[in-house]
C-alpha positions as CSV (number, residue, x, y, z in Angstrom):
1,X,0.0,0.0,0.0
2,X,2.6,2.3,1.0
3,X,5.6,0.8,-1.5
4,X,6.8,3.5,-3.8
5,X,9.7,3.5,-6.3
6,X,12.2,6.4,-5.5
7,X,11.8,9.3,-3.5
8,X,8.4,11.5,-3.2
9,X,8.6,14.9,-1.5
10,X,6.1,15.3,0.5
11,X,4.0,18.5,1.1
12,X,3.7,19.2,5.1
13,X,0.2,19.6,6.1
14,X,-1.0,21.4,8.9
15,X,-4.7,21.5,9.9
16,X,-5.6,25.5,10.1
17,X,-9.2,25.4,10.7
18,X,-9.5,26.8,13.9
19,X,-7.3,23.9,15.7
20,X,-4.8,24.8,17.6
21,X,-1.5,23.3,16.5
22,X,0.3,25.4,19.4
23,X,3.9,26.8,19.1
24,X,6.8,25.0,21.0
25,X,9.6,26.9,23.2
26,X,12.8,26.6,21.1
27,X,15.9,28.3,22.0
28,X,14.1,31.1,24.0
29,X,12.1,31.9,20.9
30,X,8.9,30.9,19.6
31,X,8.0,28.2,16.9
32,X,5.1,29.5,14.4
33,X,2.8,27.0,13.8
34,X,-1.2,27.2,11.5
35,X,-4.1,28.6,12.8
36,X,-6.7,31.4,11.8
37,X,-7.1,34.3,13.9
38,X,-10.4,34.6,16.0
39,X,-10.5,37.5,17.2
40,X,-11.1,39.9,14.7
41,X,-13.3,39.2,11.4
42,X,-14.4,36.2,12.7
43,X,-16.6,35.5,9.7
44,X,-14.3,36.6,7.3
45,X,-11.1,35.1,8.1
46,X,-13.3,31.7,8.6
47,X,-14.1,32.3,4.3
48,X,-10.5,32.9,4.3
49,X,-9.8,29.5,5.6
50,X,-10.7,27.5,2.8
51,X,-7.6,29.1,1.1
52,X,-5.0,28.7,3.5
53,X,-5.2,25.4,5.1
54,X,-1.7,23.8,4.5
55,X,1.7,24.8,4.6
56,X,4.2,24.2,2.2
57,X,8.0,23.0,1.1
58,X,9.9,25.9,0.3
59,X,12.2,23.9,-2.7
60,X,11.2,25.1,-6.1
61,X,7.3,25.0,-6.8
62,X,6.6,21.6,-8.5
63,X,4.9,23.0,-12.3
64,X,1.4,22.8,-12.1
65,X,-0.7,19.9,-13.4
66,X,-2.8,20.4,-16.6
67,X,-5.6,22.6,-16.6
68,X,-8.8,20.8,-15.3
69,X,-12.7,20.8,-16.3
70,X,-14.5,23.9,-15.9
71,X,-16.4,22.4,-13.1
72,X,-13.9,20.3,-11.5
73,X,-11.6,21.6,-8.5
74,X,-7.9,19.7,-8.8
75,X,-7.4,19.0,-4.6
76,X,-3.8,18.7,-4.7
77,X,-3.6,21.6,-6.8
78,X,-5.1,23.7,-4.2
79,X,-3.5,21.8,-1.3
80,X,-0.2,23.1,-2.9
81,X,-0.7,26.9,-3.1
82,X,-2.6,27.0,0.4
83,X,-0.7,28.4,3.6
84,X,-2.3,29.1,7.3
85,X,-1.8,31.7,9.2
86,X,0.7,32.2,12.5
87,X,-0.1,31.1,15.2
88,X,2.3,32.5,17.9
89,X,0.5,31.3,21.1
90,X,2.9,29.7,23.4
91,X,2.1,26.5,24.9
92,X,3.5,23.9,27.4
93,X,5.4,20.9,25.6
94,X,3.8,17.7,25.6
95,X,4.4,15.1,28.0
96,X,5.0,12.7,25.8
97,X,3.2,10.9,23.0
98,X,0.9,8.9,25.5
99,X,1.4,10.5,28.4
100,X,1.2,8.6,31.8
101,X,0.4,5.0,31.2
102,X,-1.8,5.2,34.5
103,X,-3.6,8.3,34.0
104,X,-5.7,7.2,30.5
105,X,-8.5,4.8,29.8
106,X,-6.4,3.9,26.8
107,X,-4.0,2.4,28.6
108,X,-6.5,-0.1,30.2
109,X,-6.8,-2.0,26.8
110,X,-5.5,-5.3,27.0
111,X,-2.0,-5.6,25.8
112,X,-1.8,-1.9,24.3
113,X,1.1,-0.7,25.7
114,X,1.1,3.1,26.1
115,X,4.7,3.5,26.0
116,X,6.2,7.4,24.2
117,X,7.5,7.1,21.4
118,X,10.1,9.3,22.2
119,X,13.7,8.1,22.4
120,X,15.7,9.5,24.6
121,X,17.5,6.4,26.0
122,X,18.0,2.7,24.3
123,X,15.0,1.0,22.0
124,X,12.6,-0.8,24.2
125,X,11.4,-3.6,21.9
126,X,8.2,-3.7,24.1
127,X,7.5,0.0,22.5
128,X,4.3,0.2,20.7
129,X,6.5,2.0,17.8
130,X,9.4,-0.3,17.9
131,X,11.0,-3.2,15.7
132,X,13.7,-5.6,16.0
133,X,15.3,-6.4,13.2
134,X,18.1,-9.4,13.7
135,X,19.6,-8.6,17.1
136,X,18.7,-4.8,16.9
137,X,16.2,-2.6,18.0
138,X,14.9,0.6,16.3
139,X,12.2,3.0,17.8
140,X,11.1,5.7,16.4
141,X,11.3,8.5,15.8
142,X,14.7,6.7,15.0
143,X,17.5,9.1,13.8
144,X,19.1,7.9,10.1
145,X,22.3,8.0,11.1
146,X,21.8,4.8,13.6
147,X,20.1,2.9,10.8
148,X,23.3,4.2,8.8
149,X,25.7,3.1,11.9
150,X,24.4,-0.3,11.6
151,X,24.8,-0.9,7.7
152,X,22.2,0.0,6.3
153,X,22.1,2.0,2.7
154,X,20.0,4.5,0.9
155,X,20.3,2.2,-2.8
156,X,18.9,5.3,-4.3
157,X,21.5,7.9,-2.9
158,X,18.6,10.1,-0.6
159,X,20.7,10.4,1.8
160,X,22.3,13.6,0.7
161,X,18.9,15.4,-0.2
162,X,18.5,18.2,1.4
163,X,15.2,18.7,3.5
164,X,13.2,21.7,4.6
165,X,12.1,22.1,8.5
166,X,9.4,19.8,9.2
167,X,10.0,18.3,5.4
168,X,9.6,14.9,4.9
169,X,10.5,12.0,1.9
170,X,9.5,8.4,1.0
171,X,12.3,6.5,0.0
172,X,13.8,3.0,0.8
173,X,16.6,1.8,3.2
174,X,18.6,-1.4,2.2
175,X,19.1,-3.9,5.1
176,X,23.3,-4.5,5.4
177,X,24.7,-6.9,2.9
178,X,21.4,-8.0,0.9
179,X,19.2,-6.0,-1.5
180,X,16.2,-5.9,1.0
181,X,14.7,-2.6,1.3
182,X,12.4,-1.4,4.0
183,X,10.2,1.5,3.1
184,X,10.6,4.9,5.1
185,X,9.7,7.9,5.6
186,X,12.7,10.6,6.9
187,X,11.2,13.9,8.8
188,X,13.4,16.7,9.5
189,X,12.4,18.2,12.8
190,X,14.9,20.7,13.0
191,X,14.2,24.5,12.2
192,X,17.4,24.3,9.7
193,X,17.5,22.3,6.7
194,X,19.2,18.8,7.0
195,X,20.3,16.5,4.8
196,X,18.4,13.1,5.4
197,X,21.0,11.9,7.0
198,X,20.6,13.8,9.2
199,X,17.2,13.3,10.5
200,X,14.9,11.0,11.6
201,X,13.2,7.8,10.0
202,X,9.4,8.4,11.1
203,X,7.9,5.6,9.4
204,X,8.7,2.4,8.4
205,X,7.0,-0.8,6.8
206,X,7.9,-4.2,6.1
207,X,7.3,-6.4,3.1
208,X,6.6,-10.2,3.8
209,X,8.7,-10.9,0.4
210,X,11.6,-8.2,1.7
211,X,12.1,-9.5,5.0
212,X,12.0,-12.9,3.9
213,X,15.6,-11.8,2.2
214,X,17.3,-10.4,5.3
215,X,17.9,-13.6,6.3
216,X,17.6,-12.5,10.2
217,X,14.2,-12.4,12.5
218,X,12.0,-9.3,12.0
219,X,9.8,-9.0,15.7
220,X,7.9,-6.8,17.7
221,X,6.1,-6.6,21.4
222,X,10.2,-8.1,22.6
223,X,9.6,-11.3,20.1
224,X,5.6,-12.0,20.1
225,X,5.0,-10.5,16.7
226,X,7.2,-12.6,14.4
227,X,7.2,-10.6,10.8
228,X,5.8,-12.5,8.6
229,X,4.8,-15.6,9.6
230,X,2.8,-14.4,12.6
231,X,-0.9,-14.1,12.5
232,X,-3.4,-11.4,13.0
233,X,-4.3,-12.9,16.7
234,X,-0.9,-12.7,17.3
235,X,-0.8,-8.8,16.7
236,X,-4.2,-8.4,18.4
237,X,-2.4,-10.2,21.8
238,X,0.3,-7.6,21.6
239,X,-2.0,-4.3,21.1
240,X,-5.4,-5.8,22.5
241,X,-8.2,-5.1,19.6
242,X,-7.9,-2.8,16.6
243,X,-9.2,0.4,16.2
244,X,-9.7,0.3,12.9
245,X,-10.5,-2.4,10.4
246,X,-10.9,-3.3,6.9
247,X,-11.0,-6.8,4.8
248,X,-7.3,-6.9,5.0
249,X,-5.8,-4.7,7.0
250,X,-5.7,-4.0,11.3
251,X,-4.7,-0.5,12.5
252,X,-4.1,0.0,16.1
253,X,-3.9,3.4,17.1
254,X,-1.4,5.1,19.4
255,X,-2.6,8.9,20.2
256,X,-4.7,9.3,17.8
257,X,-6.7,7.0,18.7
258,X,-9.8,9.1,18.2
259,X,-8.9,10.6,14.4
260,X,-9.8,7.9,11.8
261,X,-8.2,10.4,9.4
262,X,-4.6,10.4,10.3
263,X,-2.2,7.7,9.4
264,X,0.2,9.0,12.4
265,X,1.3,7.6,15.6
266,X,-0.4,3.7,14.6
267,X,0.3,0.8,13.6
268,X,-1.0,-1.4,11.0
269,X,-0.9,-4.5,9.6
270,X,-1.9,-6.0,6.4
271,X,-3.2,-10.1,6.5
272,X,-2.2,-12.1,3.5
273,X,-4.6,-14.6,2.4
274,X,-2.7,-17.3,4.1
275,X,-3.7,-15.2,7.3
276,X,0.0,-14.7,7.6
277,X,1.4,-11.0,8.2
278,X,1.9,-9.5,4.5
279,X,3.5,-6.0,5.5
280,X,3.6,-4.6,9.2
281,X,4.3,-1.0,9.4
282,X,4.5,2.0,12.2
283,X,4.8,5.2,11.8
284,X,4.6,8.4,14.2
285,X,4.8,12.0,13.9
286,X,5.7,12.6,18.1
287,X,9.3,14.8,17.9
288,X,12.1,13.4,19.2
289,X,13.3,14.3,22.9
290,X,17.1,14.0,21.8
291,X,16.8,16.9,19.1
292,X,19.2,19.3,18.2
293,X,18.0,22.4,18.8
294,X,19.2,25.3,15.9
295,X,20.6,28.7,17.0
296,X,18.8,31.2,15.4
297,X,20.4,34.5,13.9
298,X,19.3,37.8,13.9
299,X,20.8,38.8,10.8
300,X,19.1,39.4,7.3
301,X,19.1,36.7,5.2
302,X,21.9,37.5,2.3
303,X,19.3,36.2,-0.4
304,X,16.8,39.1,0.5
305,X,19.3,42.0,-0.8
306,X,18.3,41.0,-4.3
307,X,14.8,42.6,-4.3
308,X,14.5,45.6,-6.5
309,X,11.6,48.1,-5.5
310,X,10.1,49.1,-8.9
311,X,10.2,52.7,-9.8
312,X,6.3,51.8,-11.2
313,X,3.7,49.7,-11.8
314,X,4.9,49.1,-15.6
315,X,3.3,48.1,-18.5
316,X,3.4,44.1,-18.1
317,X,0.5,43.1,-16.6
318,X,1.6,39.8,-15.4
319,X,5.2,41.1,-13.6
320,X,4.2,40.7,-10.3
321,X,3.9,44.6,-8.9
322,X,1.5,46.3,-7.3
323,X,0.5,49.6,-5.5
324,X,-0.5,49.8,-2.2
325,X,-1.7,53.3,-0.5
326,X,0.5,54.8,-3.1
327,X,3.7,52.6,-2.6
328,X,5.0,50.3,-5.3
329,X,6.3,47.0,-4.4
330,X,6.8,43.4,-6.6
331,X,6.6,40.3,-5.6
332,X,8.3,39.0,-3.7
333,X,9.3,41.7,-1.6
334,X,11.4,41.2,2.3
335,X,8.4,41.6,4.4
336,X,10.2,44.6,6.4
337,X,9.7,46.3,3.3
338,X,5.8,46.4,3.5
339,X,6.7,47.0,7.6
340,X,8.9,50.0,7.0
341,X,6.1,51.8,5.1
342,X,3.9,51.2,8.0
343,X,1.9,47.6,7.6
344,X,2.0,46.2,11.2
345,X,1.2,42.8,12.1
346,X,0.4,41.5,15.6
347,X,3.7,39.1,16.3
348,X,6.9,39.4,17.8
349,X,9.0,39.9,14.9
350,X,11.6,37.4,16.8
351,X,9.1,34.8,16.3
352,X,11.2,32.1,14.4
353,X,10.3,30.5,10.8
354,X,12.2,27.0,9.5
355,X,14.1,26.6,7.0
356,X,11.9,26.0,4.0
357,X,8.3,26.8,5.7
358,X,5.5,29.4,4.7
359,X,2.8,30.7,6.5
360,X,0.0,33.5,6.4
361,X,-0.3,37.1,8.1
362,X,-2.6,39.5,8.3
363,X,-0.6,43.1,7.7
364,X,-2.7,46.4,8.6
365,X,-2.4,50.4,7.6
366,X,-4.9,52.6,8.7
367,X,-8.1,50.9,7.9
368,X,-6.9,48.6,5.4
369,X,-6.0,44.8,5.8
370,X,-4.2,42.2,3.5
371,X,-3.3,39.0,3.9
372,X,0.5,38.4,3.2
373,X,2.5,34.7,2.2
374,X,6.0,35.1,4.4
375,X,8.4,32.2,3.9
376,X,11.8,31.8,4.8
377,X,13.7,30.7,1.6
378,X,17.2,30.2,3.3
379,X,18.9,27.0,4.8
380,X,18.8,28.4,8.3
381,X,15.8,29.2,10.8
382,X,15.2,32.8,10.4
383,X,13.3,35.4,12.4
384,X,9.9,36.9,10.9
385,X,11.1,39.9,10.4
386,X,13.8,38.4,8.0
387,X,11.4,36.7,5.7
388,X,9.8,37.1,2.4
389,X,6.6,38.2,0.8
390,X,5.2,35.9,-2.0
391,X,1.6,36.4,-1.7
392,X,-0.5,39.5,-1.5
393,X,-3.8,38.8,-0.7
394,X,-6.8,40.9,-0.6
395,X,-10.6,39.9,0.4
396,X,-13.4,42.0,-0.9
397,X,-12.5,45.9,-0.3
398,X,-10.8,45.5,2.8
399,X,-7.7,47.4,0.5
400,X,-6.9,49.1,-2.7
401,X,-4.7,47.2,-4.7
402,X,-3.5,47.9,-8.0
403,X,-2.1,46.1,-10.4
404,X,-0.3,46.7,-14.2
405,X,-3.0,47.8,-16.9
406,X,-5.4,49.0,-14.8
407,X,-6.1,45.9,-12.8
408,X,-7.3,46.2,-9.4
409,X,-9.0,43.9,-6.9
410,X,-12.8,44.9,-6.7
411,X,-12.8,44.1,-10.5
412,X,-15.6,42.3,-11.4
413,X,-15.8,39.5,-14.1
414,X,-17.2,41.1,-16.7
415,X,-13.8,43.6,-16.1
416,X,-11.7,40.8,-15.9
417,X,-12.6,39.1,-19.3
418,X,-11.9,42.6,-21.0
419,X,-8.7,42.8,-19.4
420,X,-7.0,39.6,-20.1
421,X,-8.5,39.7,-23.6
422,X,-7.0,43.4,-24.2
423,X,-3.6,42.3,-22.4
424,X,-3.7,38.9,-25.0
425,X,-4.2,36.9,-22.1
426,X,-5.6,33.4,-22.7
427,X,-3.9,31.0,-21.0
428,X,-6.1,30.7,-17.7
429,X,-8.0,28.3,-15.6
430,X,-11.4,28.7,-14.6
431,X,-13.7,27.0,-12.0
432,X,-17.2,27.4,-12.8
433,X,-18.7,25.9,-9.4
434,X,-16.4,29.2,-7.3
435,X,-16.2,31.4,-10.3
436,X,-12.8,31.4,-10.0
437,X,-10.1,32.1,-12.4
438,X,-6.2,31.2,-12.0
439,X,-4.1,33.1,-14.7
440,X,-0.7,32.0,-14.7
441,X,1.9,34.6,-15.1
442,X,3.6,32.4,-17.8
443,X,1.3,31.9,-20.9
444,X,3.3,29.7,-22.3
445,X,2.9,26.8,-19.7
446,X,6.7,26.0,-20.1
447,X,8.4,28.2,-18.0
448,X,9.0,25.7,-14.7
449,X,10.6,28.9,-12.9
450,X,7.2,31.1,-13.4
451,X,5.3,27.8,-12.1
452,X,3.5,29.0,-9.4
453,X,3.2,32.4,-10.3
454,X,-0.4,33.7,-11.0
455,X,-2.9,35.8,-10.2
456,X,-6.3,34.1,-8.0
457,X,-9.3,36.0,-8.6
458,X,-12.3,34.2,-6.9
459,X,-15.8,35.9,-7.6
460,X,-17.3,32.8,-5.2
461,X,-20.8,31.3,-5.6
462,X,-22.7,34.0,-7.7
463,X,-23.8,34.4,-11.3
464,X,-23.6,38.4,-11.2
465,X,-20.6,39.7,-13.7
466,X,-20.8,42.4,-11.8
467,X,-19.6,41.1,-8.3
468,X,-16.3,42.3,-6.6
469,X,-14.0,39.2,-6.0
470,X,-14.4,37.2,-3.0
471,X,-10.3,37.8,-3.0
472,X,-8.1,38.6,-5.4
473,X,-4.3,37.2,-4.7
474,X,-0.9,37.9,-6.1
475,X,1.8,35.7,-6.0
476,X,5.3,35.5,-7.3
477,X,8.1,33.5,-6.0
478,X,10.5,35.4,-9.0
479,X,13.8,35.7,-8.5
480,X,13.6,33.4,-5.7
481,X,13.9,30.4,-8.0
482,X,16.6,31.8,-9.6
């Protein structure tokens, strides 16, 4: 189910509707993490989560798929432009994945043992997220270099890709001397960008075929799970009765035991027809205790020294500037640009951002409010203040953008027709169910660097042409990709 040939980056998803995801102490400064404000706006920002619900991989935007039916909405597509907004609310580190063994119901189930997964001393092969493999135990979150240590091999060469803060790959690890493979995934939980070898192996599953060609005993719960000759009753003595169950497959979950829609911090099993164990996989999301933490710097990034203020809006009407309260700015643009003309936000501008990671602000002047993408684009954790602009976002009237050619954001459709067909503008996408339209800044669809740069104009659910946008967005990650 989860076997995958070479690597897959993975997007990093963070829930934003109204859930808090909390920010962690590190270092004396604060980790952001996604959540919508709820304090002011209310129903507004609540529209406004439908577009910012996951955050994203700062390496080079992956080119967009192939435009799709009128009427159809690609979900990746949208999962891969969306980011949430901060939320800089401290809050106490956990106690651990499961806590106190004694102080939850959870841990009353027959044989579910409510161990952390955290590993801050040696693997307990009794540990709901552990494996032994031959004579050696592994429990993750497991860092790579141990596997590493021991022999094992990335036969695909991952282990000098470089990964984002809280990125995350697919790929395979090769047990010592044989050409078994065990599928992974590698997390980096660090605020700087590591190379997987660095970080931590986070999930991993085991093939029946695959482990038959280690040629050593694959076990869990200290030996009573024998992989994969060992039968579903077997795994139901160890972890007491699944949570979760389809024709083939057990999942037995750890602290998540209430979310059906997560496949973190479980472990499942799938049941060959034989009854026999076909693959046996755990996985976890909990961050490790023995961490690393980064030192974060209070100087400007080097890379943001390339951005060029404009001297005007220009005649190109898909460049990527815009005017706001009489200021002209491009995409992207240092955020302490947009601050230094007065656009405040309400977080401590030492609030840290990893390496790699995006997130959503709200930026006010006066009486007007945007929404604003801030990333950090370098290798190393960086401090809000020191990040970068991709997105300009404004909902309804709530500012006066402008744009090249007489654009602006309270155009209405029957405007915006006339404006791309004047401007020769007719490579666009448009969703009939939101009346939205996505108008790549490269018309030619070839230009990988331009990728992810467009304008969003969402009219929403009305069949008026003459409807200001529900929002109207700017984005541009330009020179960035260079």
């Amino acid at each position: 189910m989860d076997q995958q040939n070479g690597t897959k980056k993975i997007l990093i998803i963070a829930v934003a509707a109204f859930l808090l995801l909390g920010a962690l102490s590190w270092g004396g400064l604060v980790v952001l993490s996604a959540r919508f404000f709820g304090d002011k706006d209310t129903a507004k920002d609540a529209g406004a989560k439908a577009k910012y619900e996951t955050v994203e991989s700062a390496a080079l935007p992956e080119v967009l798929g192939e435009a799709k039916e009128e009427t159809e909405v690609s979900e990746s597509a949208e999962q891969a432009e969306e980011v949430p907004e901060l939320n800089l609310q401290s809050v106490e580190p956990d106690e651990g994945l499961f806590g106190n063994a004694e102080d939850t119901d959870e841990a009353k189930k027959p044989g579910k043992t409510k161990d952390s997964a955290h590993v801050s001393t040696e693997p307990d092969p009794m540990n709901f997220f552990a494996i032994t493999v031959g004579d050696t135990t592994y429990q993750l979150p497991q860092k790579v270099s141990d596997f590493l240590e021991d022999g094992w091999t990335f036969p695909d060469g991952e282990d000098s890709e470089v990964l984002g803060s809280k990125e995350y790959i697919s790929c395979e690890l090769r047990y010592p001397g044989t050409r078994a493979d065990a599928y992974v995934y590698i997390t980096n939980y660090s605020l700087d960008s590591k190379t997987a070898d660095e970080c931590y192996v986070t999930r991993i599953t085991f093939y029946a075929d695959r482990a038959d060609e280690m040629g050593v005993s694959v076990t869990a719960h200290g030996g009573d799970i024998v992989f994969p000759t060992g039968t579903a009753e077997d795994v139901k003595k160890a972890w007491g009765e699944p949570d979760y169950v389809t024709d083939d497959c057990l999942f037995f979950y750890g602290s998540t035991y209430d979310d059906y829609y997560t496949d973190d911090d479980m472990v499942y099993v799938n049941i060959a027809d034989d009854g026999t164990l076909d693959y046996y996989s755990i996985a976890t999301e909990t961050e490790p205790e023995d961490l690393d933490e980064a030192e974060v710097s209070d100087e400007t990034p080097a890379y943001l020294a390339k951005y060029q203020a404009p001297e005007s809006l220009g005649d190109d009407p898909l460049s990527g500037n815009f005017r706001l309260d009489g200021v002209v700015y491009s995409v992207p643009v240092p955020l302490k640009v947009l601050t230094d003309n007065g656009w405040k936000h309400e977080y401590d501008e030492s609030s840290v951002c990893g390496a790699g990671l995006e997130y959503s602000i709200a930026l006010e002047r006066g009486k007007e409010r945007i929404y604003v993408t801030v990333g950090n684009f370098d290798d190393k954790a960086c401090m809000l203040k020191n990040t970068i602009v991709t997105e300009v976002t404004v909902y309804g009237t709530d500012a006066n953008m402008e744009l090249p050619c007489g654009l602006k954001n309270d155009v209405t459709q029957k405007e915006l027709l006339a404006f791309m067909k004047k401007n020769g503008i007719d490579n666009y996408d448009f969703y009939d169910n939101t009346k939205s339209y996505k108008i790549p800044f490269d018309q030619t669809g070839k230009d990988r660097k331009q990728a992810n740069n467009l304008y969003d104009v969402v009219f929403g659910y009305t069949d008026s042409d003459d409807t200001v946008p529900e929002w109207f967005s700017v984005r541009s990650y330009g020179w960035i990709n260079e």
